[in-house]
C-alpha positions, 0 to 999 in steps of 0.5 A, a space after each residue: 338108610 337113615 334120611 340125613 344121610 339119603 341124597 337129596 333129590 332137589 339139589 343133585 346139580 348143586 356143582 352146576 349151580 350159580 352162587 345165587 341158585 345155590 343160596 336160593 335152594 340152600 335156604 329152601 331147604 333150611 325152611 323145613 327146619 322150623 316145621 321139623 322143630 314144630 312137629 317135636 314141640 310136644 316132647 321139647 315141651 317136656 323136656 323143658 318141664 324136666 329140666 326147670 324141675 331139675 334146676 330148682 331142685 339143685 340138679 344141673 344139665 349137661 349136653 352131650 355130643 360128639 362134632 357138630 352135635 357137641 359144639 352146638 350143646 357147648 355152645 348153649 352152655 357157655 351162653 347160658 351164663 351171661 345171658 341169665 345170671 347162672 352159674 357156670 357149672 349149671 349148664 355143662 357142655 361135653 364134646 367127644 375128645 375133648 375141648 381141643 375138638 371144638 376147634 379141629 374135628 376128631 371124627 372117631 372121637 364119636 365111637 369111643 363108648 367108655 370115654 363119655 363115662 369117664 367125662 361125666 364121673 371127672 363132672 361128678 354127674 349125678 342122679 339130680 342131675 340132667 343129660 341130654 345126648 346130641 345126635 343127628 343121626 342117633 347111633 354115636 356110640 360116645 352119645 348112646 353110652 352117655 345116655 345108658 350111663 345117666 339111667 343107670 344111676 337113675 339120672 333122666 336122659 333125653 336125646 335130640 336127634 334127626 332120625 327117627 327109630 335111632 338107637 340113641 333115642 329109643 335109650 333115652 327117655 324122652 326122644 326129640 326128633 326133628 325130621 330134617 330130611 335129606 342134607 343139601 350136601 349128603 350127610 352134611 349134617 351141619 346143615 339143617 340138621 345142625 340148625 334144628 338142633 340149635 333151635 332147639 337148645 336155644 328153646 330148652 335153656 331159655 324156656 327153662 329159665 324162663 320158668 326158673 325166673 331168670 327173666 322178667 316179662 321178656 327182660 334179662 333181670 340177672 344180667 351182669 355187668 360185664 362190658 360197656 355193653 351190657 351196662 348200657 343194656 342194664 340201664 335201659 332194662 332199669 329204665 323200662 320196667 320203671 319209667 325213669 330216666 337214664 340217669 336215674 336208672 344208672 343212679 340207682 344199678 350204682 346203689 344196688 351194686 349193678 343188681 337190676 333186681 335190686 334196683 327195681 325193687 
C-alpha cells in the first residue's frame, strides 16, 4: 500500500480529540514535511539547474497535476510573474478538467490519459520546453501520460511525487519524492503531502529565477508597479541598494519609467 495512503497510527482517536490536541498533532505531523523535502534536495537541485538551462535557452515550464496537485503547480505559475518580472506564459500551470476545477474538484478528471495531450498541443508544448508532472501518490493517469508525451518529442520530464517506486516517477527523468508518510486524516493528500509539494515549487521557481537574474542580492529587481503596494515596495527596493532617500528613489522610478533596473544604474 502506498504510505499517503496507510492509516496514521499517531492519530487513530483524532474524533476523540480536543481542538487544541487536534492542532497540536496536526502540526507535529507537518514538522516531518521539512525533513522530507531535505532528503530530496539533491534531485530538486537539478531540476532547478534543468529549468534555469531551459528559461535561458527560450524554453518555458509547465506544471502539471490533477486536484490538489494541479492547483498548487497553477498556483506557482500564476505567482511567478508579478513576483519576478516574467512573462505570462513562462510558467504555465495546467490542472486535469480544466480551469473550472480549481474551484469544484472532478475527481475522475485524473484517469483521463488523453486529455493531458491535448492540453499541452492547445500550449504548443514543445521539445525546449520543460514539464513537471504533480502526483502525491504517483499513479494519476492524466499526470504519467503527460510525462510520456513530453519524452516522446524529446522534451525533459520531472515529476514531484510522496511515494517512492511510483509509476509516475520511474516515467520521468528525474523523480523528486519527499516521503511525507501517512496523512493525518487517511489519504488526505492535501495535507502534508500538499505542503511538501508547495515548498518545493516554491524552491523550483524562485531558485530558478534566481540563477536567471531575476533577483538581485535577495531583492525583487523586475517588480512591476502594479498597485500601491508594490510602488511602496519599488521605492524601498531603490532605496536599499543605494542609500538614498524615499523621495529621491521615487524621483528617479519617475525618470526610469518604474524600472528599478534602470533606476539603479
Amino acid at each position: 500500500m502506498l504510505k499517503t495512503e496507510m492509516r496514521n497510527q499517531n492519530t487513530y482517536d483524532i474524533d476523540k480529540m480536543s481542538t487544541y490536541e487536534m492542532l497540536k498533532i496536526i502540526n507535529d505531523e507537518n514538522g516531518k514535511v521539512t525533513l522530507a523535502v531535505e532528503s530530496a534536495l539533491p534531485q530538486i537541485s537539478i531540476v532547478c539547474d534543468s529549468v534555469a538551462d531551459a528559461i535561458k535557452s527560450g524554453g518555458r515550464i509547465f506544471y502539471i497535476g490533477s486536484g490538489t496537485s494541479g492547483r498548487l503547480g497553477v498556483c506557482d505559475a500564476a505567482e511567478c510573474p508579478p513576483t519576478f518580472g516574467v512573462p505570462y506564459d513562462l510558467f504555465n500551470g495546467i490542472i486535469a478538467g480544466g480551469e473550472k476545477c480549481m474551484f469544484k474538484a472532478a475527481e475522475n478528471a485524473e484517469d483521463n490519459p488523453e486529455a493531458c495531450i491535448e492540453d499541452l498541443k492547445s500550449r504548443n508544448f514543445n521539445n525546449k520546453d520543460i514539464l513537471i508532472g504533480i502526483s502525491a501518490s504517483g499513479s494519476a493517469a492524466y499526470v504519467i501520460s503527460a510525462v510520456n508525451y513530453a519524452k516522446s518529442i524529446g522534451a525533459k520530464a520531472f515529476s514531484i511525487t510522496n511515494n517512492h517506486d511510483t509509476e509516475l516517477g520511474k516515467a520521468a527523468d528525474i523523480d523528486i519524492c519527499a516521503d511525507t508518510g501517512p496523512e493525518v486524516i487517511t489519504g488526505s493528500t492535501r495535507m502534508k503531502a500538499g505542503t511538501a509539494q508547495k515548498i518545493i515549487l516554491n524552491m523550483i521557481s524562485t531558485a530558478s529565477m534566481v540563477k536567471c537574474g531575476c533577483v538581485y542580492e535577495n531583492l525583487m529587481i523586475n517588480l512591476k508597479p502594479t498597485n500601491k503596494k508594490l510602488r511602496r515596495r519599488m521605492i524601498g527596493i531603490v532605496t536599499e541598494i543605494l542609500g538614498c532617500s524615499d523621495k529621491k528613489a521615487e524621483e528617479l522610478l519617475e525618470t526610469s519609467g518604474w524600472n528599478i533596473r534602470l533606476a539603479v544604474k
